[in-house]
N, C-alpha and C positions, 0 to 999 in steps of 0.2 A: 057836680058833687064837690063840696069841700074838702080840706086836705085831710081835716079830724075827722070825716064821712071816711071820707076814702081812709084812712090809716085803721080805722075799725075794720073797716070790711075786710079789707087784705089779711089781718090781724086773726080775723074769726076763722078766715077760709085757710091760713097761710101757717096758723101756728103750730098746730100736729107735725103737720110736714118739717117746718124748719127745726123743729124742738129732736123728730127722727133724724132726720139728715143731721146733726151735729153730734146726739147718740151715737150716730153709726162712724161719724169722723175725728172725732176727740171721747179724748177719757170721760166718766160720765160725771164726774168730779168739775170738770171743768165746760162740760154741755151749757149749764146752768147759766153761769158768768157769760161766755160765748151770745147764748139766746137773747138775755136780756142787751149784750153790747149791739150787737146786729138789729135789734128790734128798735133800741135808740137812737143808732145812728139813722134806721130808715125814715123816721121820725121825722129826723134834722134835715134828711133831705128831700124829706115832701115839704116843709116846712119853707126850704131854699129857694124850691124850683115850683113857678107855676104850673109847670103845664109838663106831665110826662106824658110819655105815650102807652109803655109797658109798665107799670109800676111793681108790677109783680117781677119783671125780669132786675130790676133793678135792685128791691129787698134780694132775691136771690144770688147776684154779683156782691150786694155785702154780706151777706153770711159764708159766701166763699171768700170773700177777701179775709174777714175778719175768721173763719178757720187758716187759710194760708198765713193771716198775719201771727196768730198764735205757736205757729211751729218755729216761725222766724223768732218769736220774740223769747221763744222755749230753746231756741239752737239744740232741736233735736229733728229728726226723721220721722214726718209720720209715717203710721200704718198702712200698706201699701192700698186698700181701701182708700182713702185721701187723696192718692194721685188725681187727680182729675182735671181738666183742660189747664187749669192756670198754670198748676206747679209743673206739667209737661211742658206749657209753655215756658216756663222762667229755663229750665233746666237745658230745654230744645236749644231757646236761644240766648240763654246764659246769660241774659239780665236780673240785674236784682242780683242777690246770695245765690250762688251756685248749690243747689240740691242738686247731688250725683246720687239720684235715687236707681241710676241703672246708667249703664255705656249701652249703645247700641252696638252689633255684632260689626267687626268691620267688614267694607264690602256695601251696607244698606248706604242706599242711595239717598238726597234729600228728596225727591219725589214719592222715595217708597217710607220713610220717616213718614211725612206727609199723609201719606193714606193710613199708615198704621194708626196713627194718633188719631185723626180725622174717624175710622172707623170703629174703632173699640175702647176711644175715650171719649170723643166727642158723638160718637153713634149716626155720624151722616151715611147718609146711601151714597150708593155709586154717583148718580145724579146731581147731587148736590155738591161732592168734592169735584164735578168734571166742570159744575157751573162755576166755582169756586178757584180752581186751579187753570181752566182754560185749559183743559185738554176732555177727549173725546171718552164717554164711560167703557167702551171698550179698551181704550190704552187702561184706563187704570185699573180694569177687569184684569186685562194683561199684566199686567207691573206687578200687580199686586199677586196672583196664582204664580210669578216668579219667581215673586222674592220667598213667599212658601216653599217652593221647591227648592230653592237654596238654601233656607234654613233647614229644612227637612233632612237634606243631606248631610249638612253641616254637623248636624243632631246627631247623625246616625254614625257618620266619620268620628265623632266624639267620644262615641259609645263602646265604637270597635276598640278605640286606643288602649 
């Protein structure tokens, strides 16, 4: 398939989707702009590259780069909705502009960081963070019903005060 074959198809099956997902992450003002930049640059780099493998994963890393790029270039905070794998990632490891979109509580481990992020940002199963991490899905069964219970407490110690 060619790259103007393929850049349609993606395009037909791809643009609902990308046009919701920037709705739901930026102001609706600025969706518009957002779609068409991300649709161009995927463009440029089907255009670049002969041979992808995911091409769908690819438009979707620039429509999140090019939403994280707009926050950066707006030096504001998005809506806590927008958080998602990257800006955790920039923030976790403090590359790039530091977004203190949150401190973690102190006490959380980087292991238990790890799983948190891993499971309610990024949505992997047990399985996949134990393939990932090199440890066993019951340690981080464990780790993680842990570190609940110490938040839990923590919560509740907060409450009483």
């Amino acid at each position: 398939m060619n790259q103007r074959a393929l850049f349609r198809r993606i395009y037909r099956e791809n643009k609902a989707k990308v046009w919701g997902y920037l709705l739901r992450k930026t102001p609706e003002q600025d969706a518009e702009d957002l779609s068409q930049k991300s649709w161009l640059a995927f463009a440029v780099a089907l255009k670049k590259t002969k041979e992808i493998e995911k091409p769908e994963a690819l438009l979707w890393r620039i429509v999140k780069n090019k939403t994280v790029d707009f926050y950066k270039h707006n030096k504001r905070l998005p809506p806590m909705a927008v958080v998602d794998e990257q800006l955790i990632a920039e923030t976790y490891n403090q590359g790039g502009p530091r977004l203190n979109l949150f401190r973690w509580p102190p006490g959380v481990s980087d292991l238990e960081r790890q799983i948190i992020i891993r499971k309610f940002v990024l949505g992997q199963t047990y399985a996949e963070m134990a393939a990932e991490l090199g440890k066993s899905v019951k340690a981080l069964e464990h780790t993680y019903t842990r570190l609940i219970q110490k938040l839990k407490a923590r919560y509740h110690k907060g409450r009483k005060s």
